[in-house]
C-alpha positions, -999 to +999 in steps of 0.1 A: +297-113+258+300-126+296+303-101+320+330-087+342+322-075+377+349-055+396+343-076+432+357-054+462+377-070+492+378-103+475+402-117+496+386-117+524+362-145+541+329-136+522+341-122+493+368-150+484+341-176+490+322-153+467+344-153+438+346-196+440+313-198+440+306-176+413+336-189+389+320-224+392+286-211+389+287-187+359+307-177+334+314-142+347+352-122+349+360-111+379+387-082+388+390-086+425+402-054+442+413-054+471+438-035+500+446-069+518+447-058+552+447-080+582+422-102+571+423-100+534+445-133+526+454-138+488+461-176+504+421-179+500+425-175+461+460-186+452+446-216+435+425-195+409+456-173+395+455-196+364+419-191+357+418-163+328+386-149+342+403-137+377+425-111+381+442-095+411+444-058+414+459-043+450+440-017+457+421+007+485+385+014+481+394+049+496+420+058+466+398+078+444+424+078+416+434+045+418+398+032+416+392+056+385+420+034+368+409+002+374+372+008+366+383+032+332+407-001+320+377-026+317+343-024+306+327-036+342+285-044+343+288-037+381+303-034+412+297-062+442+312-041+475+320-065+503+355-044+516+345-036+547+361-034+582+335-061+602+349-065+631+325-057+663+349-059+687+376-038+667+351-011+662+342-006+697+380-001+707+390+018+671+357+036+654+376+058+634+387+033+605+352+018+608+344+052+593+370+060+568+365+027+552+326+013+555+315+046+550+344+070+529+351+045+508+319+034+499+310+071+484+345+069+467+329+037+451+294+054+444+315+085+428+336+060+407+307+041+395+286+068+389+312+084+369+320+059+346+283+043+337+281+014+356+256-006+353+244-021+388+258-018+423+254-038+448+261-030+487+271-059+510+256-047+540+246-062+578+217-074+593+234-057+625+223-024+612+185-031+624+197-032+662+191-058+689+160-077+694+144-094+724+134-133+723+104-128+698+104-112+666+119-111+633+140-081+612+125-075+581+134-054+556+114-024+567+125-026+603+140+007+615+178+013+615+185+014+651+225+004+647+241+000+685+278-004+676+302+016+658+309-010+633+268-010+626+268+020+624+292+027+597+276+002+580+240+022+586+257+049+574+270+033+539+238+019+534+220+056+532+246+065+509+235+044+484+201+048+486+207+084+483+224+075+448+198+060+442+170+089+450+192+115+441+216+101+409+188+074+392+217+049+400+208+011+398+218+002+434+209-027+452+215-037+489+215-072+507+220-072+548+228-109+557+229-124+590+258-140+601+280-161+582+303-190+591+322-217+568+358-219+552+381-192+551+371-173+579+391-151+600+394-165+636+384-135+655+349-139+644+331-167+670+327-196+652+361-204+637+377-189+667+361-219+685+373-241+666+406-233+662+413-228+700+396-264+708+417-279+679+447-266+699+430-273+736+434-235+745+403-218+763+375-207+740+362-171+755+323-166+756+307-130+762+285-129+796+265-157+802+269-169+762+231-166+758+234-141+729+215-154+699+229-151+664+209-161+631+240-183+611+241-188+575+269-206+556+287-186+533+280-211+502+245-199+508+251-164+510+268-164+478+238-174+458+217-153+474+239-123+463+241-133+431+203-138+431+200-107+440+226-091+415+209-108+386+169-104+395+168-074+423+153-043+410+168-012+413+168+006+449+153-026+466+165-044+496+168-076+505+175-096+540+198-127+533+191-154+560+186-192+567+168-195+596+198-207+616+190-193+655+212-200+675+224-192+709+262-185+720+267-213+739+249-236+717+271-231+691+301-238+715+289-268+726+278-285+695+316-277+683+331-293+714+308-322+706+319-328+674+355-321+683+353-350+710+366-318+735+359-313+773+336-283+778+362-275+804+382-255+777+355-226+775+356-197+798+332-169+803+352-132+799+331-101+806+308-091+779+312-070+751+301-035+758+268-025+742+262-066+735+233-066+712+211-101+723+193-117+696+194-109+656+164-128+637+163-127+599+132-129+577+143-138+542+110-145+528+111-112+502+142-137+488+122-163+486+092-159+472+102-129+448+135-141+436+127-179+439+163-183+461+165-209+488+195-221+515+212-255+511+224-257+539+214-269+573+232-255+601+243-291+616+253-303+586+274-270+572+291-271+610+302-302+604+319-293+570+331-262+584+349-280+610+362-305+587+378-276+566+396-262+596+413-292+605+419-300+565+439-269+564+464-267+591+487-247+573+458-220+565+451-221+598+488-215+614+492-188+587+461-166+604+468-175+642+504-165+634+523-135+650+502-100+655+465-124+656+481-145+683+492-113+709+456-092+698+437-123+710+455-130+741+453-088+751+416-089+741+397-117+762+429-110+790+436-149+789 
């Protein structure tokens, strides 16, 4: 019999590309749960309501009772958590949801699972949980949890939690802590579709400080088989660092999408930094690798390239996101 995973926050950017990826890759169900707020967008999906292996259910990972009826309707093999409030910037200026959600509802998800035998559950986690690093070095995944942001640290926080289960229940919990993604879908407060989308419309693209920041980028296609990878082969109470080995500094990444776009770098203009601006993140994936046999696809000059051809595919996606509250939180935020 095929499995059925409950997948929450499914609508939103990693967990919608998630739920494609896995349709066309296995012959799983998924029941994807999820409270649609600001950046959950059925839009991302709407083409899979045919498919008799999705289903929709509107839900908040908080609800206790709510969750006990969706998991008590279906015989689930596991849970895949991606709801999660990810937002650094949003953290820093409102913590407390941060908490109620990344770390509240993930024990309301531990209690649920727990309580009705699930089999495996995985926590989507953050790379941003290890801290800040200078120009050498790498995270792996025994590097100390030194989260600087609210937003990490909630995430730190949910992380414990499930490896308490794990110690303290016997629960088969897994946890994956990716760098950071980019491709389709995204929501365009996050730095790479924000860039594109304000060059496609010649409006200024904001850079923290002097934009040397350095993230590691992985495209979300690649992500997704690393989770699954991990969902299928992982044993129980490990962790594993999802990353591609995509460096890459602020401005860099700026550039290159100015380049492609044919765009004068005179659209970008440096705002004051982000308080508490952590400098460098640096993945080491190489548990993934050799003990799970998963490697990336994608290149980072060639899944840029695809990325941006997406965003200008799918004007319509794009107005839809950019559109009312977005538009006056973005212009308030960078004070452009």
């Amino acid at each position: 019999m095929a499995k059925t995973l409950l997948i929450c926050g499914g609508a939103g950017f990693i967990g919608s590309n998630f739920i494609r990826w896995l349709l066309a890759n296995s012959d799983v169900s998924v029941v994807n749960y999820d409270a649609l707020t600001y950046a959950g967008n059925l839009e991302n999906l709407s083409d899979l309501e045919s498919d008799p292996r999705y289903t929709f259910v509107h839900g908040d990972i908080r609800d206790a009772a709510a969750l006990n009826k969706t998991v008590g309707e279906q015989d689930f093999d596991g849970i895949i958590n991606f709801a999660a409030e990810t937002h650094v910037d949003r953290s820093i200026s409102g913590p407390a949801i941060f908490v109620d959600t990344n770390v509240s509802g993930t024990l309301a998800l531990l209690e649920c699972a727990r309580a009705h035998g699930i089999r495996r559950f995985l926590q989507i986690s953050t790379d941003e949980v290890y801290g800040t690093l200078g120009r050498d070095g790498t995270f792996t995944e025994h590097s100390q949890l030194r989260p600087n942001s609210p937003y990490a640290a909630s995430k730190t926080s949910a992380d414990l939690m499930v490896r308490a289960y794990h110690h303290t229940y016997g629960m088969d919990t897994v946890i994956t802590r990716c760098s950071n993604n980019y491709g389709p879908r995204q929501f365009p407060e996050k730095l790479i579709p924000l860039m594109i989308l304000n060059a496609l419309d010649d409006e200024p693209l904001p850079v923290y400080g002097d934009g040397e920041n350095v993230r590691d980028w992985i495209h979300v296609d690649d992500h997704c088989s690393a989770v699954w990878a991990v969902y299928c082969n992982a044993n129980a109470g490990e962790v594993y660092n999802i990353g591609a080995d995509g460096e890459q500094a602020n401005m860099d990444v700026v550039r290159a999408i100015l380049q492609i776009l044919g765009k004068s770098e005179r659209l970008i203009r440096f705002v004051a930094d982000r308080p508490g601006h952590d400098f460098r993140y640096s993945v080491d994936a190489s548990a993934l690798r050799s003990n799970l046999g998963w490697q990336p696809r994608h290149s980072f000059e060639a899944g840029l390239r695809s990325t941006i051809e997406w965003y200008r595919a799918n004007a319509d996606w794009c107005a839809h996101v950019r559109s009312g509250a977005y538009r006056e939180y973005y212009r308030q935020h960078y004070k452009l």
